[in-house]
Residue frames as qw, qx, qy, qz and C-alpha x, y, z in Angstrom:
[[0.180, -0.571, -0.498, -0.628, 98.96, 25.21, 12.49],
 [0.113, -0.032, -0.488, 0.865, 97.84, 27.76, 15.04],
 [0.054, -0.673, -0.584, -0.450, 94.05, 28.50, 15.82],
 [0.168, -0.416, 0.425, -0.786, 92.62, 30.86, 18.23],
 [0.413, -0.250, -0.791, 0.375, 91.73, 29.76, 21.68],
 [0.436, -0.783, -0.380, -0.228, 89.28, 30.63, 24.19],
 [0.428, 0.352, -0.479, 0.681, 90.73, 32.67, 26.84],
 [0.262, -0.255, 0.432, -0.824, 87.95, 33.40, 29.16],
 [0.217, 0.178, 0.873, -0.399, 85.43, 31.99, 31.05],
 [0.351, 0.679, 0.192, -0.616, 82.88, 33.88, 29.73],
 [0.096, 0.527, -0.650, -0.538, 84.55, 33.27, 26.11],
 [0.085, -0.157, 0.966, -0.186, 83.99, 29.89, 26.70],
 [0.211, 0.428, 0.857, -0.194, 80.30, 29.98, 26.43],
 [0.371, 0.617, -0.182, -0.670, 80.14, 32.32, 23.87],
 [0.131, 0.536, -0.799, -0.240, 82.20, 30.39, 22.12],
 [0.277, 0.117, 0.923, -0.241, 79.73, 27.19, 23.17],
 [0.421, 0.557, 0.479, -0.532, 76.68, 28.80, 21.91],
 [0.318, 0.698, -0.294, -0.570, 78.47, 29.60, 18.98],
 [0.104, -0.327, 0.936, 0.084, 79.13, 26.14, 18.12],
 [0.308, 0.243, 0.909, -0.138, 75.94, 24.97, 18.88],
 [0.380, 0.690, 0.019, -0.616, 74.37, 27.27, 16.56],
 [0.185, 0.620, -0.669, -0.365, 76.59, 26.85, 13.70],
 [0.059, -0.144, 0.983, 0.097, 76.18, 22.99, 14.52],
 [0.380, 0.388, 0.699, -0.465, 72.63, 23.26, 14.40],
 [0.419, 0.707, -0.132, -0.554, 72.38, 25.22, 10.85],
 [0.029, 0.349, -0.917, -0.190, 74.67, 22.42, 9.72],
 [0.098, 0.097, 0.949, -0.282, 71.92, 19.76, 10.61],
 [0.377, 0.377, 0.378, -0.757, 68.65, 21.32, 10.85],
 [0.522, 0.538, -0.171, -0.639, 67.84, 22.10, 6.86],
 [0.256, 0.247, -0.899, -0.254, 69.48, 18.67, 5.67],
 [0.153, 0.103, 0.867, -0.463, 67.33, 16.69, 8.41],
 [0.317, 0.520, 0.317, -0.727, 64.18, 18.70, 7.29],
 [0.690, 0.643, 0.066, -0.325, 64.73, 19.39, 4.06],
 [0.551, -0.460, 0.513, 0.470, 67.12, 17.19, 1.94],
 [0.392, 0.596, -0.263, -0.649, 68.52, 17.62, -1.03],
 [0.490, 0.240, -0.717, -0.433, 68.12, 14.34, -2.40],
 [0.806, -0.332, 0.005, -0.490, 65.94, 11.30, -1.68],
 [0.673, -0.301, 0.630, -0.244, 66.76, 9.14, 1.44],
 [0.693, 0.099, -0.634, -0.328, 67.81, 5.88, 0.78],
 [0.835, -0.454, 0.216, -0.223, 67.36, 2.95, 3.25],
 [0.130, 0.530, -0.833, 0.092, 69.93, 0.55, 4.23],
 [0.837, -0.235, -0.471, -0.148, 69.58, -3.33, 3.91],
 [0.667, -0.626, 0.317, -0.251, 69.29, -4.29, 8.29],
 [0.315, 0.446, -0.820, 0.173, 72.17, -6.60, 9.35],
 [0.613, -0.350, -0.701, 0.104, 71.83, -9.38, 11.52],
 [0.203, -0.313, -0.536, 0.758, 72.52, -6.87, 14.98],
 [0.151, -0.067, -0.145, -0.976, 69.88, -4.80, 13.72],
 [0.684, -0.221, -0.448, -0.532, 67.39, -7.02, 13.79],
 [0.634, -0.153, -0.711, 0.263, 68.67, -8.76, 16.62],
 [0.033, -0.129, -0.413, 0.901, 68.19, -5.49, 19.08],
 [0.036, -0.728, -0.676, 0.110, 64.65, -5.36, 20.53],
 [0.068, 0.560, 0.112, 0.818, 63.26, -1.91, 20.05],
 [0.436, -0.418, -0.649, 0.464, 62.95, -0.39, 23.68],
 [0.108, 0.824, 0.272, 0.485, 61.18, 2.65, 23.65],
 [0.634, -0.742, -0.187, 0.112, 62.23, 3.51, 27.08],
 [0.540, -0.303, 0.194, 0.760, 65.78, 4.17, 26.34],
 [0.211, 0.864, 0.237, 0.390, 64.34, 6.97, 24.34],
 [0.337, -0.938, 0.030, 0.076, 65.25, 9.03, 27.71],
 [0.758, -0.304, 0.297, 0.495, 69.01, 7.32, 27.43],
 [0.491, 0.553, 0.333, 0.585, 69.13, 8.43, 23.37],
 [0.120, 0.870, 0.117, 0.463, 68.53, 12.45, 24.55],
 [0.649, -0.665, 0.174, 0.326, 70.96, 11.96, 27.92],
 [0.707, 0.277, 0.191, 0.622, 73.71, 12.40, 25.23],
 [0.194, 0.755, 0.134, 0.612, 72.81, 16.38, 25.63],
 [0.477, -0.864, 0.060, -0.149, 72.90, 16.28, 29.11],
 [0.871, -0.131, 0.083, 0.466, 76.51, 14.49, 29.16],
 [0.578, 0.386, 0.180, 0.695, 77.65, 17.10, 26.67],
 [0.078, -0.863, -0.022, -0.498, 76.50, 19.97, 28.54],
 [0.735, -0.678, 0.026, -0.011, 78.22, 18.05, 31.97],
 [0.799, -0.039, 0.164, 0.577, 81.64, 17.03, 30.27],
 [0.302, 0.664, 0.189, 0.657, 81.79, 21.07, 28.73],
 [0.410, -0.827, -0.011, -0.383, 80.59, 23.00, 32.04],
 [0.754, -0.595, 0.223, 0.165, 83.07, 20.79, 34.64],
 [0.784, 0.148, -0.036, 0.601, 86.13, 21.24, 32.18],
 [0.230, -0.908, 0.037, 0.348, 87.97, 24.25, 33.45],
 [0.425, -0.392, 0.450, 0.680, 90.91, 23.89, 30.76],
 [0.491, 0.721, 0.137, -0.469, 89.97, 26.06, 28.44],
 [0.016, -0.370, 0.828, 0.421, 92.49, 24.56, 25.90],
 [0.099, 0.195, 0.966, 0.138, 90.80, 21.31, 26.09],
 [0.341, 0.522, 0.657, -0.423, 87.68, 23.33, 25.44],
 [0.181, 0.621, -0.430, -0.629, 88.86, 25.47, 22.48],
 [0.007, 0.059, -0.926, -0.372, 90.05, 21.51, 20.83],
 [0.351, 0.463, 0.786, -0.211, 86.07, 20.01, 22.16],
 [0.346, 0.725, 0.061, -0.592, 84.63, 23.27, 20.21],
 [0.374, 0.458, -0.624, -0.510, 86.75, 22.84, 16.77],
 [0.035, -0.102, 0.964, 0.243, 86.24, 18.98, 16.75],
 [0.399, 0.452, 0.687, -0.406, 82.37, 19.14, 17.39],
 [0.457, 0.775, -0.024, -0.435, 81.98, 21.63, 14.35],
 [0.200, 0.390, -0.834, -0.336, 84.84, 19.92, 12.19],
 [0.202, 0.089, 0.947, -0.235, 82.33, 16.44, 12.61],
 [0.422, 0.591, 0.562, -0.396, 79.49, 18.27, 12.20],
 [0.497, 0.672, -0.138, -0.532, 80.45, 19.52, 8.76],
 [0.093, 0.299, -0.887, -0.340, 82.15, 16.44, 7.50],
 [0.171, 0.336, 0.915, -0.146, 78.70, 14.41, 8.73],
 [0.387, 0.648, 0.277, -0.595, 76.88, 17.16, 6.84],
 [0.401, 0.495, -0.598, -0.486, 78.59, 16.48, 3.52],
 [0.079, -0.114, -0.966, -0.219, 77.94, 12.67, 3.83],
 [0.306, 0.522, 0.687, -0.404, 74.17, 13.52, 4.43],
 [0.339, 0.618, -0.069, -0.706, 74.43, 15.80, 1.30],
 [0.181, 0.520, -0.750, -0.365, 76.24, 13.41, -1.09],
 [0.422, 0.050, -0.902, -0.072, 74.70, 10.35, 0.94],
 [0.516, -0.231, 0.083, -0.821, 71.30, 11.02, 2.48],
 [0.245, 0.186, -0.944, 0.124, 70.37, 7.98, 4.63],
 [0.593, -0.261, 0.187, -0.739, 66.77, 7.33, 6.55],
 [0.108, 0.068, -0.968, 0.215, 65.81, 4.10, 8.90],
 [0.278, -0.189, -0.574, -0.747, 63.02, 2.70, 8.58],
 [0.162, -0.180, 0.646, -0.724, 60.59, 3.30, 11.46],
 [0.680, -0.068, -0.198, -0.703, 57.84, 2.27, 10.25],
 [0.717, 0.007, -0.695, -0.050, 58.89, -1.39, 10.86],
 [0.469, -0.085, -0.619, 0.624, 59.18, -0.30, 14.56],
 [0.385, -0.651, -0.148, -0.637, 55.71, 1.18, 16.37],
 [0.343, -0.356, 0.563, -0.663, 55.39, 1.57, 19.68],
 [0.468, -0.221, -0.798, -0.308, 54.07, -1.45, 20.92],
 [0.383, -0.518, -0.508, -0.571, 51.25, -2.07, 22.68],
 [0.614, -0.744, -0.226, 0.136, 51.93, -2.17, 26.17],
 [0.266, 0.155, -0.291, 0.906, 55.47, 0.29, 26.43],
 [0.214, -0.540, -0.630, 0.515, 54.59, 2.65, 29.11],
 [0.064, 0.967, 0.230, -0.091, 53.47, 5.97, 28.90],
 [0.554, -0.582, 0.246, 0.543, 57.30, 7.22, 28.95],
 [0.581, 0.244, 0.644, 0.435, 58.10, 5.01, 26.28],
 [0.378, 0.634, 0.655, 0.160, 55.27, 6.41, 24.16],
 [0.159, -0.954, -0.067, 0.244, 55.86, 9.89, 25.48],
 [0.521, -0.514, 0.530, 0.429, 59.67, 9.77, 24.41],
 [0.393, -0.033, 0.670, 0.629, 59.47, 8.40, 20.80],
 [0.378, 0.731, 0.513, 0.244, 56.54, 10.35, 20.00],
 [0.117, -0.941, 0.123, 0.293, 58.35, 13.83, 20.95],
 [0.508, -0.188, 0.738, 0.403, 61.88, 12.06, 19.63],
 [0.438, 0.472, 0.724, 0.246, 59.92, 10.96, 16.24],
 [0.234, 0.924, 0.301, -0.005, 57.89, 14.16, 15.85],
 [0.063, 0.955, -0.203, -0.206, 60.58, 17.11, 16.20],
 [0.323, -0.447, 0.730, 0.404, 63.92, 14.44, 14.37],
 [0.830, 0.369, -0.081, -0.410, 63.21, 12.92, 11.34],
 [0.723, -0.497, 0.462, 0.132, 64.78, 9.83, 10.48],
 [0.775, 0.590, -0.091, 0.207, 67.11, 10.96, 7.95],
 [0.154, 0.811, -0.516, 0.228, 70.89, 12.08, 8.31],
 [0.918, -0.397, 0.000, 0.025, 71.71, 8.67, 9.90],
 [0.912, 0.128, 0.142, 0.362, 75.02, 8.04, 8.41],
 [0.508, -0.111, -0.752, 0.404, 77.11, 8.62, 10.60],
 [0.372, -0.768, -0.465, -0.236, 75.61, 9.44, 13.87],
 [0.173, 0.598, -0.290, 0.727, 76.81, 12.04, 15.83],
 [0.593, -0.666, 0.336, -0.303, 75.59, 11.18, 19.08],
 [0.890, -0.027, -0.004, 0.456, 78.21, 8.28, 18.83],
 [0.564, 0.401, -0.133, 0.709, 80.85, 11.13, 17.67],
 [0.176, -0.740, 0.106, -0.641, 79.74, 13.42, 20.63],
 [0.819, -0.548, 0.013, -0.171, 79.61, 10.95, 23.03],
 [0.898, -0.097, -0.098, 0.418, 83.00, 9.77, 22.35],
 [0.188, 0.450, -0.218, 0.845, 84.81, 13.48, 22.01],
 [0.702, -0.638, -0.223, -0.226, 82.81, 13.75, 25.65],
 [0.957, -0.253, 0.032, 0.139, 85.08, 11.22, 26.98],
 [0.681, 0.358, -0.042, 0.638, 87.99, 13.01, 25.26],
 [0.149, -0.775, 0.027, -0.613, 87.33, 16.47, 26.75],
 [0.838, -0.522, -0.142, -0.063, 87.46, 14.70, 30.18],
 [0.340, 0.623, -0.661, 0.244, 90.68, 13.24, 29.70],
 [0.796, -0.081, -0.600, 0.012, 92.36, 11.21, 31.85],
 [0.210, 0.250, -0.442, 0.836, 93.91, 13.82, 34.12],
 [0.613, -0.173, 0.252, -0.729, 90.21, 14.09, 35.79],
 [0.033, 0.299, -0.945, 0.126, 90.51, 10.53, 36.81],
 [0.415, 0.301, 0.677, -0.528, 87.02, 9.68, 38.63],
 [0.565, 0.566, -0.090, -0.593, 85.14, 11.59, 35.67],
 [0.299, 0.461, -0.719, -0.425, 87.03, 9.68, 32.87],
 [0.162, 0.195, -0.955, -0.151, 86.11, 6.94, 34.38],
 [0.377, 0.515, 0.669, -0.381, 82.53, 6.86, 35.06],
 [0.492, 0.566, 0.127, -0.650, 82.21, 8.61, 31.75],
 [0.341, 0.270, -0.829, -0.350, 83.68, 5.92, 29.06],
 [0.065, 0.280, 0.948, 0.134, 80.74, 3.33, 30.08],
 [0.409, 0.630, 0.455, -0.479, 78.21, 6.19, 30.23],
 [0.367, 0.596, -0.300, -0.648, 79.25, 6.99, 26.91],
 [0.003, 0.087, -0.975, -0.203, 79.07, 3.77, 25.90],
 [0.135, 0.592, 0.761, -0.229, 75.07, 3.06, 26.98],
 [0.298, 0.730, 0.120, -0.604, 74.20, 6.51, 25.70],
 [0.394, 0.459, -0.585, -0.540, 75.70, 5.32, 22.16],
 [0.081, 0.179, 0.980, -0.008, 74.03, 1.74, 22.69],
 [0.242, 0.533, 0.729, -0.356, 70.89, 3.03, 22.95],
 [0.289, 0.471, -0.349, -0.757, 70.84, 4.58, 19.25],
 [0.297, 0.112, -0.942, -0.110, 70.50, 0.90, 18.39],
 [0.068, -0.306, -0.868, 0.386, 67.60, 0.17, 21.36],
 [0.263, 0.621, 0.375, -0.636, 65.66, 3.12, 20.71],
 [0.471, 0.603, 0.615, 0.193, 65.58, 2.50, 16.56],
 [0.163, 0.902, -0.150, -0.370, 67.02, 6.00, 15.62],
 [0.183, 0.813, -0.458, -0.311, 70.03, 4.63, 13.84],
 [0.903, 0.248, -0.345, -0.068, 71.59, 1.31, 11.57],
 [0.803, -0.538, 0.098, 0.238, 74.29, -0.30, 13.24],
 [0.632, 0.564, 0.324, 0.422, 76.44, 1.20, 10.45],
 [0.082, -0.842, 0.080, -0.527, 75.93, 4.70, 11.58],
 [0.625, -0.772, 0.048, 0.107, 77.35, 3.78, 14.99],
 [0.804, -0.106, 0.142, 0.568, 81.03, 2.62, 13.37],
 [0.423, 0.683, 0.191, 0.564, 81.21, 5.49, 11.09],
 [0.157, 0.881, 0.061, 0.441, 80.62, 7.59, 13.96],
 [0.841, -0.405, 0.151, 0.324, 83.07, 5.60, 15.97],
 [0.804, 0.073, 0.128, 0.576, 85.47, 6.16, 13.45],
 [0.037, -0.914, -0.232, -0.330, 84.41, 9.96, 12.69],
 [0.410, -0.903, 0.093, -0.085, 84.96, 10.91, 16.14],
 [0.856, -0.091, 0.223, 0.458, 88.36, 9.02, 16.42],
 [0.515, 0.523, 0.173, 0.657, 89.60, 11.28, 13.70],
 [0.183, -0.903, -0.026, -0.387, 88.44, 14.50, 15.08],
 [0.632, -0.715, 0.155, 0.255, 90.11, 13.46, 18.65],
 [0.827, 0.163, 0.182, 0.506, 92.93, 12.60, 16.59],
 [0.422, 0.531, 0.196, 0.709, 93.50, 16.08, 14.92],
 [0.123, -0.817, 0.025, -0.562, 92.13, 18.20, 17.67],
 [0.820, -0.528, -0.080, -0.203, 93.57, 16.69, 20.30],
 [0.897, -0.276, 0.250, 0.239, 96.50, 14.54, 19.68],
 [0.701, 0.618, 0.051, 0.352, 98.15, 15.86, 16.81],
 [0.544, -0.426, -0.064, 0.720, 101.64, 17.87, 17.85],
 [0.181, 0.151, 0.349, 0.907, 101.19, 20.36, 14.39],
 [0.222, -0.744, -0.465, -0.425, 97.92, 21.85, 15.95],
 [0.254, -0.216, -0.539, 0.773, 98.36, 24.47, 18.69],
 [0.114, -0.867, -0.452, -0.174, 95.59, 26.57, 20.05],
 [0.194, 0.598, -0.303, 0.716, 96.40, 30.40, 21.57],
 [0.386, 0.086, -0.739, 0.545, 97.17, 30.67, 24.38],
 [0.431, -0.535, -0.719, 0.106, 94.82, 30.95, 27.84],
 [0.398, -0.650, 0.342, -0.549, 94.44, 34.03, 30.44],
 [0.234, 0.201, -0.869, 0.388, 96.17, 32.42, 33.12],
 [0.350, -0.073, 0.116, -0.927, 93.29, 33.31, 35.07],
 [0.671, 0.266, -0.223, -0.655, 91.13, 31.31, 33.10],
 [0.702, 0.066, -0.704, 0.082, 92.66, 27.36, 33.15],
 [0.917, -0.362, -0.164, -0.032, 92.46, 25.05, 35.89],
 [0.221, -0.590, 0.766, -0.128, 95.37, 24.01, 37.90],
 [0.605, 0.047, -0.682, -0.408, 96.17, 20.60, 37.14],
 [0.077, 0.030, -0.883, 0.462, 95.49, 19.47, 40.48],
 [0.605, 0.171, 0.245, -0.738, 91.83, 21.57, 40.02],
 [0.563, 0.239, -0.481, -0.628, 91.44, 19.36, 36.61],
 [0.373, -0.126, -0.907, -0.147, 91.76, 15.92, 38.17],
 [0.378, 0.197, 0.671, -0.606, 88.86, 16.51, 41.06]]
């Protein structure tokens, strides 16, 4: 199987914007409006056993700034073409289990308490107000944070490896900041997994080719 491929720089963040669009139309109207009613999930023991920490609110919305650092510093536009299909191939398989299987966590059991700081408060009431807290199952900032780490690769040594424990804490802190079950993290452990799998790893996917122009050298990719 052959798709097209990004070939320019400039392409590249068309091609970004388009994504995030597309991934946003995906998300938005289910989140907002679903088509059937939420159900809750009975908490597990690690659910209850993680303190709610409003503060890592700030950690929960670093996930966008990761994804906008691990996209902007990759210069191989291949490996950006694969980041692009797997983000949107996620986002529409995690839109059919929100259609089919509409999930919501129950905040209520989890107010701000009385002395978090101003941050805190500041964080989960902005957080709270503009997310609702349906489409849990699975969570996509798990499946973004790990295809992150994939985009990297390993050929950008340093990077890879300061990002596989930030992506770790940024998908811990779905779990600290009370947005998602502990459920919704495996799923979108396993999610993302797949995606890398197919856009990534698979030998019967090939993207078109690059403007030379336009890729890295691999000596540029590992700095």
């Amino acid at each position: 199987m052959r798709l097209p491929g990004v070939s320019t720089v400039s392409g590249k963040y068309l091609a970004g914007a388009a994504c995030a669009l597309v991934c946003a139309l995906l998300y938005i109207p289910l989140n907002r409006f679903p088509m059937f009613a939420p159900r809750q999930l009975p908490l597990t023991f690690i659910d209850r056993a993680v303190p709610f920490w409003p503060l890592t609110g700030w950690v929960y919305v670093a996930t966008f700034a990761f994804m906008l650092w691990a996209f902007v510093s990759t210069r191989d536009l291949e490996r950006v073409t694969r980041f692009l299909y797997a983000c949107t191939f996620v986002q529409a398989i995690a839109a059919l289990c929100f259609y089919l299987y509409p999930v919501t966590f129950p905040r209520q059991l989890y107010p701000v308490p009385g002395d978090a700081s101003w941050l805190g408060a500041a964080i989960t009431a902005f957080q709270r107000g503009i997310d609702q807290p349906t489409n849990c199952l699975p969570s996509l900032h798990v499946t973004t944070d790990l295809l992150c780490v994939v985009l990297i690769g390993p050929a950008r040594r340093v990077a890879f490896l300061l990002s596989i424990p930030l992506a770790v804490l940024l998908s811990l802190s779905i779990l600290t900041f009370k947005q998602h079950y502990v459920v919704d993290a495996l799923a979108g452990l396993v999610l993302g997994s797949l995606a890398g799998g197919i856009f990534f790893c698979w030998d019967g996917l090939h993207i078109g080719s690059s403007a030379p122009a336009g890729r890295a050298s691999p000596a540029a990719e590992r700095r």
